[in-house]
N, C-alpha and C positions, 0 to 999 in steps of 0.2 A: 893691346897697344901700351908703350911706356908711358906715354904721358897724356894729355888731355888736347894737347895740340894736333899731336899725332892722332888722336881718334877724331876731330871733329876737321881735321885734313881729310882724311879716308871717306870717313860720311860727306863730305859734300858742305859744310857747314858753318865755314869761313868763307865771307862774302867782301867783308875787308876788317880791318883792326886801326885802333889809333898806335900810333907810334910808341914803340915801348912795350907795347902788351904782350909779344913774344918772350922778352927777357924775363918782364913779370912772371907770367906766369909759369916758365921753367923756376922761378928762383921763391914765391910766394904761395902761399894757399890760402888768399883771400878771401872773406865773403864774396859771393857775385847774385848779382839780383838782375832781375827783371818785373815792367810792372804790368797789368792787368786793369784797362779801365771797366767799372760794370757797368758800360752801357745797355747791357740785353739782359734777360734774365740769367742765360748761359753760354760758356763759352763754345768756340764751335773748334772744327775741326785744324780751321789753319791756326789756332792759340795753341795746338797739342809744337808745335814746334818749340817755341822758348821753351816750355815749361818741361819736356822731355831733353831740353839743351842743358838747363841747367839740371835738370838731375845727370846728367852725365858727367856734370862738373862736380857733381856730389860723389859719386861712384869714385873720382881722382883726391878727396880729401877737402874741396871747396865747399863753402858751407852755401846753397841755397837760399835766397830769399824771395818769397813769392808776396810783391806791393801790390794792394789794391789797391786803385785808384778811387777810396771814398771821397774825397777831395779832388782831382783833378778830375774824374767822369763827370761831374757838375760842371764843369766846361768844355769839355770837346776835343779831342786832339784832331787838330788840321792834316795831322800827315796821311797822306794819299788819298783824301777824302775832295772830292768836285765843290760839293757845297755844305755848307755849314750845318751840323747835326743839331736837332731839335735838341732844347733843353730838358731833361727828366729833373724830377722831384728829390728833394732829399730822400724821401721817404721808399721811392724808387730804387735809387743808387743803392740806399742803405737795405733793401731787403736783393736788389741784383746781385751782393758787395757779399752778400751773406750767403747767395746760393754758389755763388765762382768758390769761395773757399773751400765748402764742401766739396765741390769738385777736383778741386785739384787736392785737395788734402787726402783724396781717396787713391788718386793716380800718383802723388808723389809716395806715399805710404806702402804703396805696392813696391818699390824699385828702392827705397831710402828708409833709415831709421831719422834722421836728425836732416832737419828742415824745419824755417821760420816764415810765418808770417808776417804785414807789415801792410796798415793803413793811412796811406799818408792824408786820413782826413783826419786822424790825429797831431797834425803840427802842422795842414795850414788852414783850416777852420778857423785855430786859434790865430794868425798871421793877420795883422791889422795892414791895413792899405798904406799907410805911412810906414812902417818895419820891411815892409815889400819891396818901397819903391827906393830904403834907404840903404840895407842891407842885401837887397839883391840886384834893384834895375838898375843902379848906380853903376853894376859892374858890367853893364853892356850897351852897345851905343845900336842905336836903331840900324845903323848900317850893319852891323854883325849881324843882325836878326834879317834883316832883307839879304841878304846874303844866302841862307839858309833853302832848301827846296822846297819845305813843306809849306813857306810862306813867298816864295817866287810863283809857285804855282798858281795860286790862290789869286795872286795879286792881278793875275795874268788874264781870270777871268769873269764873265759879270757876275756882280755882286761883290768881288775882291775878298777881303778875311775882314773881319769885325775884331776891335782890341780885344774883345774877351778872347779868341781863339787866339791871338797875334800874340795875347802872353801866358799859354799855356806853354811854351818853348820856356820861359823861366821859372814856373811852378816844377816841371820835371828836373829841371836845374838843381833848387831848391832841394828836391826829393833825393838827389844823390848825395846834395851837402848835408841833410838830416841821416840820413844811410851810414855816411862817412863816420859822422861824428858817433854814433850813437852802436854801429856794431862792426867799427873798422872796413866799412865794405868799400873799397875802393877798384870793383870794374862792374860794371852794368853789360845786358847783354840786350838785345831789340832785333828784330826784323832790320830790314835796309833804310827803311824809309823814315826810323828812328837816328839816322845818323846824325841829325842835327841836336835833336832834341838830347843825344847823350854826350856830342861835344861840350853843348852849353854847359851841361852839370861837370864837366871835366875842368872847363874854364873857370865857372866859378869855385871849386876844390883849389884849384892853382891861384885863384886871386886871395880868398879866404880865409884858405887854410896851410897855402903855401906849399902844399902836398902836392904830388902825383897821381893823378887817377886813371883809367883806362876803359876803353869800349871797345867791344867786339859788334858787328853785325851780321846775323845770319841773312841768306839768300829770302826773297818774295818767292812765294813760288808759283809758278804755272804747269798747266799739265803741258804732253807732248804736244797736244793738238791748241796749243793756244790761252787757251781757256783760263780764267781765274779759280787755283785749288778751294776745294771746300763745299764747292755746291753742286748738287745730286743732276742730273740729266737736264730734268723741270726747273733749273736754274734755284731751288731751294737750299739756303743753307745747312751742313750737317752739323746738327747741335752734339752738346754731350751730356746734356740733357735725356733722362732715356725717356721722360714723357713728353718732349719734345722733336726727338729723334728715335726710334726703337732700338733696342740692343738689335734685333733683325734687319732693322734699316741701315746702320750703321755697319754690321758686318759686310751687307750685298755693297754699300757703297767703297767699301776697301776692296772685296773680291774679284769688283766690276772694273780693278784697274788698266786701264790699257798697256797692255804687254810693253813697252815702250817707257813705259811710268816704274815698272813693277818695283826691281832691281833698286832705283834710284830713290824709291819711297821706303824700300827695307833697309837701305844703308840711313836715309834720313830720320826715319820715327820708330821703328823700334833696339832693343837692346842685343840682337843678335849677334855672335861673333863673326869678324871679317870670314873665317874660313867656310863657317855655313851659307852664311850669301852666297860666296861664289858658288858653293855646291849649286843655291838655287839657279845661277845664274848658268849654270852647264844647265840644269833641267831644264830651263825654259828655252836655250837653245836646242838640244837635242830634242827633247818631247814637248812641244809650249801648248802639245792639246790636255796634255795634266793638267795643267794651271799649279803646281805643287809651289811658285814662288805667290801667286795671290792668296789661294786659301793659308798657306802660313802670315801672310801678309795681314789676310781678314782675321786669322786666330788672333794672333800677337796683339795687335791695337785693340781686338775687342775685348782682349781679357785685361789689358791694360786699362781701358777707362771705365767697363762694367763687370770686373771682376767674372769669376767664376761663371756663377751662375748664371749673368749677363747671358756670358757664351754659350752656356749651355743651353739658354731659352733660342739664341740666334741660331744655334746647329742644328736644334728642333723644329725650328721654325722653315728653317732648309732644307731641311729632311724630309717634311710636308710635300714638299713641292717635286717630289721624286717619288711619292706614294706614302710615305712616310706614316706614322700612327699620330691622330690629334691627340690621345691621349694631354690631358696635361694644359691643351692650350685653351684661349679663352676667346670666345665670338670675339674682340675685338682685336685679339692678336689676328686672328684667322683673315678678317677685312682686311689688315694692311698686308699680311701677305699675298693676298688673291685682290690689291686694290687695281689690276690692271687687266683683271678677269671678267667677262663678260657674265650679268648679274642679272636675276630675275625676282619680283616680290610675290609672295603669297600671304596670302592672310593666315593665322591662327586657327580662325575658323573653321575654314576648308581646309583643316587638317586634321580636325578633331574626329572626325567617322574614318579617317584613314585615306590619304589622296594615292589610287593606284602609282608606285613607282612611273610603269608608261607613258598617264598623264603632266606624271612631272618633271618628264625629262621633255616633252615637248614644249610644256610651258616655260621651261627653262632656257628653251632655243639651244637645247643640246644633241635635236635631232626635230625634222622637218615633220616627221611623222607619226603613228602609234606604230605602224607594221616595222619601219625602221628600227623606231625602240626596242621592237620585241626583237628582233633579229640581231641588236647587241648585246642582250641581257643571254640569250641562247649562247651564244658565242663565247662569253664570260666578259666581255670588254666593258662594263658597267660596273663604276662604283660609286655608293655614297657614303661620303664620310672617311674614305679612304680604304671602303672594304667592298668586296666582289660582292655582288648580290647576281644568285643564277635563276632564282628565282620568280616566275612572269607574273604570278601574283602577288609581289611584294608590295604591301603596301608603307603610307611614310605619313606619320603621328609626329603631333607637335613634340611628345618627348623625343625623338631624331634630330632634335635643332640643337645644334651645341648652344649652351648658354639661353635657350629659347629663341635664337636668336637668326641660327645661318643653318643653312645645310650644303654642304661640300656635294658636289656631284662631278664625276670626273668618267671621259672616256679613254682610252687607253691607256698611253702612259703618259702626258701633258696635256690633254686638253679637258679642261675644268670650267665650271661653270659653277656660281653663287646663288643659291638661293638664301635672299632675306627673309623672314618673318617678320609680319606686321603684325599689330593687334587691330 
């Protein structure tokens, strides 16, 4: 693409713009930022938007700035939100505040050399309640702000918004006028539901500073079926977090996209050029039992926030599940891959003289019977651990337990069975 307008037209990524911002940004190469509040430990999957938006504005010459909200996550932003978020801790924010950067500084560092950081609990910590209400509420009348969605909704329903949330609309304000001044950033970027909150700071730039400022909004997103993007089947959100989401979980959850989804998530999250999408976009119509647009779909985004090795532990972890070698992996990778496998416990103990194989596949409820057993161990359709045992005397020793922990037991080619070890 020529320009940045042109590529984030193409992607799907322009939801709307304040007035002006087309001319801008054919004619300027501004900073542009977007912010990050740490209300959770980690960011999850629907935050890979902005923050893969604006590195694409980085890739055009724009210089990136990724705000953490140490300062405004201590109050809550109202947009899109039913009811008012519980308060977290300083101490909270400031170690959530600490793990988003690493985050994104490992996702931005893969795609970009040059990108900045920016916490705006550096300039309003120090903002006293009278500089607040002099310097900044002055320059807005309560009707401007009821006017607004984030705070029409709110008003709309019980409980209504409380002022702490009702002026978080001019803290982010604020966060554009300190932007402004301090590294010439003059466009912000947000989701849809930010449109209010980056007028305001557009307003106050223009009352202020007498400048020009500008806002883009990307699309919300939903899947084809409805549904709010980000969370896994069981309604759980996908962290990026990998010990709170697995490099394994987070691959199946891009793999598992709905043909329908696929295409419209390759042109929105990752860096692929237009002419390979469409490639994908012929495969998935002529052959869509490859799947060759998801698994590129699942590679690109997991290499993107877990690097390398991430992917390589997810493609192993995959592989598993098609006969694959555990080589490598550890009892508790093995649990969340096999978390939706039918599982049986055995003690340590009666393992220690050796439990006949036979026995332990009935104990396992991976066959009804001993004569059954025998008759799939003869046949070769018996595996533990991912390997044929032919066997009829085979017996199975606590050292067989990956990690002391699990033993893989699998009949032919997908149907598996867990056994736990107890002590």
């Amino acid at each position: 693409m020529d320009n940045i307008l042109a590529e984030l037209r193409w992607r799907g990524l322009i939801y709307d713009l304040t007035e002006g911002t087309e001319e801008f940004l054919e004619r300027e190469r501004s900073p542009v930022y977007a912010g990050f509040d740490p209300t959770a430990p980690s960011l999850h999957v629907g935050s890979l938007l902005p923050i893969i938006t604006l590195l694409r504005f980085a890739k055009y010459g724009f210089k990136p700035i990724f705000v953490l909200g140490g300062g405004t996550g201590l109050i809550g932003d109202p947009s899109g939100k039913e009811k008012e978020r519980p308060l977290l801790s300083e101490e909270e924010i400031e170690r959530n505040a600490e793990n988003i950067r690493r985050q994104i500084g490992r996702i931005a560092s893969r795609v970009v050399d040059d990108f900045l950081f920016a916490d705006n609990s550096e300039w309003l910590k120090s903002l006293s309640l009278i500089e607040f209400l002099r310097d900044v509420g002055k320059h807005f009348t309560v009707n401007y702000m009821l006017q607004k969605e984030s705070v029409r909704n709110r008003l709309g329903r019980e409980g209504g918004i409380s002022y702490t949330e009702f002026s978080y609309m001019l803290l982010q304000a604020y966060d554009f006028l300190q932007l402004y001044d301090r590294h010439g950033c003059r466009i912000q970027i947000g989701g849809s539901d930010q449109w209010g909150n980056i007028t305001a700071g557009i307003e106050l730039i223009r009352k202020v500073r007498g400048e020009r400022a500008y806002g883009l909004v990307i699309p919300l997103l939903t899947t084809a079926s409805g549904k709010k993007f980000g969370k896994t089947e069981a309604g759980t959100n996908v962290w990026l977090d990998p010990e709170m989401t697995s490099p394994y979980r987070f691959y199946q959850f891009w793999i598992n996209t709905d043909d329908r989804d696929v295409i419209r998530y390759l042109r929105l999250f990752t860096f692929l050029p237009e002419e390979e999408i469409r490639a994908l976009e012929r495969s998935l119509a002529e052959h869509p039992e490859r799947r060759e647009p998801h698994r590129r779909l699942a590679e690109e985004m997991t290499l993107l926030v877990h690097g390398e090795e991430g992917l390589e532990r997810a493609m192993r972890a995959t592989r598993v599940l098609f006969g694959g070698s555990l080589e490598g992996l550890s009892a508790e990778e093995l649990l969340e891959i096999f978390s939706d496998v039918p599982s049986a416990e055995v003690s340590a103990r009666e393992l220690e003289g050796g439990m006949p194989l036979i026995d332990l596949l009935v104990r396992s409820g991976m066959v009804p019977s001993r004569s059954e057993a025998k008759r799939l161990i003869k046949g070769g359709g018996v595996y533990m651990n991912n390997r044929r045992v032919l066997n009829l005397a085979h017996r199975v020793f606590p050292e067989d337990a990956i990690g002391g922990k699990v033993i893989v037991l699998r009949r032919g080619k997908r149907n598996y069975r867990i056994v736990r070890i107890t002590q």
